[in-house]
C-alpha positions in Angstrom: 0.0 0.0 0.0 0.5 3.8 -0.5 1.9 5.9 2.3 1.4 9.5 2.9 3.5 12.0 5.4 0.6 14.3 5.4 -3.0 13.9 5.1 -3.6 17.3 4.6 -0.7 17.9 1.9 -2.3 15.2 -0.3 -5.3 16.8 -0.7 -7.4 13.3 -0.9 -10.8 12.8 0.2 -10.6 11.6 3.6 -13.1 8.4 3.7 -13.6 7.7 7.5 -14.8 4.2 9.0 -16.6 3.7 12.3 -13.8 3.5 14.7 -12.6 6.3 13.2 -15.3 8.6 13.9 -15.2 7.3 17.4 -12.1 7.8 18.1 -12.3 12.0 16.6 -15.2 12.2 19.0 -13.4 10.8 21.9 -9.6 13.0 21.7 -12.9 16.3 22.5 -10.6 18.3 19.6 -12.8 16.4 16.5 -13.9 19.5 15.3 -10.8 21.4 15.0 -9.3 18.7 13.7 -11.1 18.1 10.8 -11.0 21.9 9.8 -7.6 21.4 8.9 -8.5 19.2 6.3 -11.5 21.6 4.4 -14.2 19.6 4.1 -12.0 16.8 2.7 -13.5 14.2 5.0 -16.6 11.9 4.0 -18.7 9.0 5.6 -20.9 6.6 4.1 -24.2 5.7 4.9 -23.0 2.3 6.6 -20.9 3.8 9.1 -23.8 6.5 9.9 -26.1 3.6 10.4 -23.7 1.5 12.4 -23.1 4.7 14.6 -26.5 5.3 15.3 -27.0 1.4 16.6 -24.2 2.4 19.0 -27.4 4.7 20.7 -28.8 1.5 22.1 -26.1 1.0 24.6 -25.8 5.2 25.5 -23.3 6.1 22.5 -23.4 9.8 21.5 -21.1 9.1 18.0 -24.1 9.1 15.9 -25.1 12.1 17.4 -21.6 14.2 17.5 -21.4 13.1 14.0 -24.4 15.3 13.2 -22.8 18.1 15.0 -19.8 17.7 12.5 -21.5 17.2 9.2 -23.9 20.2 10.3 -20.4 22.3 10.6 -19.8 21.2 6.9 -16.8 19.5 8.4 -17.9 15.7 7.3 -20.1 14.8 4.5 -22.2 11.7 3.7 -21.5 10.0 0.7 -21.8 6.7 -0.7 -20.0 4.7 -3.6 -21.4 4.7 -7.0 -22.9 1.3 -8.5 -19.8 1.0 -10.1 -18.2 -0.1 -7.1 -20.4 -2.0 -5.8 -18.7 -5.7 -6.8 -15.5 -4.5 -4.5 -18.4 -3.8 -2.1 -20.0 -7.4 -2.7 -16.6 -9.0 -2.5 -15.2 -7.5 0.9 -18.6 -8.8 2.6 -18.6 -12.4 0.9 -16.6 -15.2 2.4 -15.0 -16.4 5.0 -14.1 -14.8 7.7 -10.7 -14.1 7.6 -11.4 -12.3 4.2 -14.4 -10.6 4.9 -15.4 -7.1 6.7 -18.0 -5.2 8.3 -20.9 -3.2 6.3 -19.4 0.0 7.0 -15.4 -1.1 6.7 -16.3 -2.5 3.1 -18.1 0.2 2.1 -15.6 3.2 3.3 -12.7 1.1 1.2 -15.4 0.7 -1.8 -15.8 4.6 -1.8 -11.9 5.0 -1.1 -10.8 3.4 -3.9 -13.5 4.6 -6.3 -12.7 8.3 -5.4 -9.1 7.6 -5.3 -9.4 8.9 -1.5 -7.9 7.3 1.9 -9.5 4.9 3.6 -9.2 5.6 7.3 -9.8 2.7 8.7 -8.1 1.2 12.1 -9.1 -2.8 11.5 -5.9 -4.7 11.1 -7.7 -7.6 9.1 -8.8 -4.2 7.3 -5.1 -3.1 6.6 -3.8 -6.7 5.5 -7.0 -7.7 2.8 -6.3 -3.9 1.6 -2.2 -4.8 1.0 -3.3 -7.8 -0.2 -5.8 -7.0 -3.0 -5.7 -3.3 -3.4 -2.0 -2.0 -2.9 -2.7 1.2 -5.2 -4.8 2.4 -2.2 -3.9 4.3 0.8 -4.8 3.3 4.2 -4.5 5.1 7.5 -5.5 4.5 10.7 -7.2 7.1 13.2 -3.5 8.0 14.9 -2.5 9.6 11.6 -4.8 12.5 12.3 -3.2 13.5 15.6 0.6 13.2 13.8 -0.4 15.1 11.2 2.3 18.1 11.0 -1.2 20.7 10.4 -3.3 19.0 12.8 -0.2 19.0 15.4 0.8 22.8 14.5 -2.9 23.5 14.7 -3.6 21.8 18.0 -0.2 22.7 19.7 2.1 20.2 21.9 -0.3 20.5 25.0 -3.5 19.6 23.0 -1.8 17.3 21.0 -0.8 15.0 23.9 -4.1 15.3 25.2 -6.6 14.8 22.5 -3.9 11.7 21.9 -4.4 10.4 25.1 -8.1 11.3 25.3 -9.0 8.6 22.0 -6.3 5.8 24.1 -8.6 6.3 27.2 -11.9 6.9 26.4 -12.0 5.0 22.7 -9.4 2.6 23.2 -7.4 3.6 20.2 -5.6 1.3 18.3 -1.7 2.1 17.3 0.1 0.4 14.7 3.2 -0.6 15.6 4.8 1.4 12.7 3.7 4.5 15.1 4.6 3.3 18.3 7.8 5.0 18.0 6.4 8.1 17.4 4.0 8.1 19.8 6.4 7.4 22.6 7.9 10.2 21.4 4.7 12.6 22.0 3.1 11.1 25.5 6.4 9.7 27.1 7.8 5.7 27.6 5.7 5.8 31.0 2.6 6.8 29.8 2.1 3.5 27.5 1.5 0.9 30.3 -1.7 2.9 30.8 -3.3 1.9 27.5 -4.5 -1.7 27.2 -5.2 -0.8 23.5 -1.9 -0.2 22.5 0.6 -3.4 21.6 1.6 -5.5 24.3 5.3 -5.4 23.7 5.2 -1.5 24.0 3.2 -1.8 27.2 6.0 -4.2 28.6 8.4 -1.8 27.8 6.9 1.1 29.7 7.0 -1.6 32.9 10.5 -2.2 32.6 
């Protein structure tokens, strides 16, 4: 797959999946966040749907989503009918080669848009290296190391809108950006975050 050093230098239409969403809402900074990116970022009408089921156990994401897309900061989109065999074929299968509704559906509108599909699954990342290595993948952390969003945000707000999305949302970290988040919260901090890798967590124990 493609890799990017900025999200808001490449100027692509930002295609966000569930988790995604979830974890903007939860760093409290979503808003400002996304204005760095002018109206770049989409969702489709999966992930809108699979937010709003998250209302029958007290989520708000469905409804802070609102908020955003009424700030003309998120829009709602949704592949064309061209796309719709990627579509058919990231659903069908077994397991281990299939996604969700809305993770299938942001990578079908990603690829037919030529966009980035934000997406923090890691079955998500491999069937997209696997099948479709002209498209770019990213999970939610790239947002927060953005060099806009981090000059935008500053070092204090940075750290905590970071730490925010590990607490509350149980953000997921690569390991190709545990370095650099070590870097921005500090080797001590990671033993706090049972989302984060288990070797980095050891680490921050030794």
């Amino acid at each position: 797959m493609i890799s990017l050093s900025s999200l808001t230098e490449s100027g692509r239409i930002l295609v966000l999946d569930s988790s995604v969403v979830i974890n903007l809402n939860a760093t409290g900074y979503a808003d400002v966040i996304l204005r760095c990116f002018r109206g770049k970022a989409v969702v489709t009408t999966n992930v809108v749907v699979e937010l709003a089921q998250g209302r029958r156990n007290g989520h708000r994401d469905a409804e802070m989503l609102e908020s955003l897309v009424n700030l003309g900061l998120v829009a709602q989109r949704d592949f064309d009918p061209s796309a719709a065999p990627l579509y058919e074929c990231l659903i069908s299968g077994s397991a281990r080669d299939t996604l969700d509704d809305g993770e299938a559906a942001t990578i079908a509108l990603a690829h037919e848009v030529g966009g980035v599909a934000m997406i923090d699954e890691r079955k998500a990342h491999r069937i997209c290296a696997e099948r479709y290595p002209s498209l770019i993948v990213m999970p939610s952390v790239k947002f927060l190391f953005d060099p806009s969003v981090a000059e935008t945000l500053g070092v204090a707000r940075q750290i905590q809108a970071t730490k925010n999305a590990l607490d509350l949302a149980r953000m997921r970290v690569p390991q190709d950006y545990i370095s650099e988040l070590q870097a921005l919260i500090g080797l001590n901090e990671m033993g706090r975050y049972p989302s984060l890798p288990r070797t980095s967590r050891k680490m921050a124990g030794d």
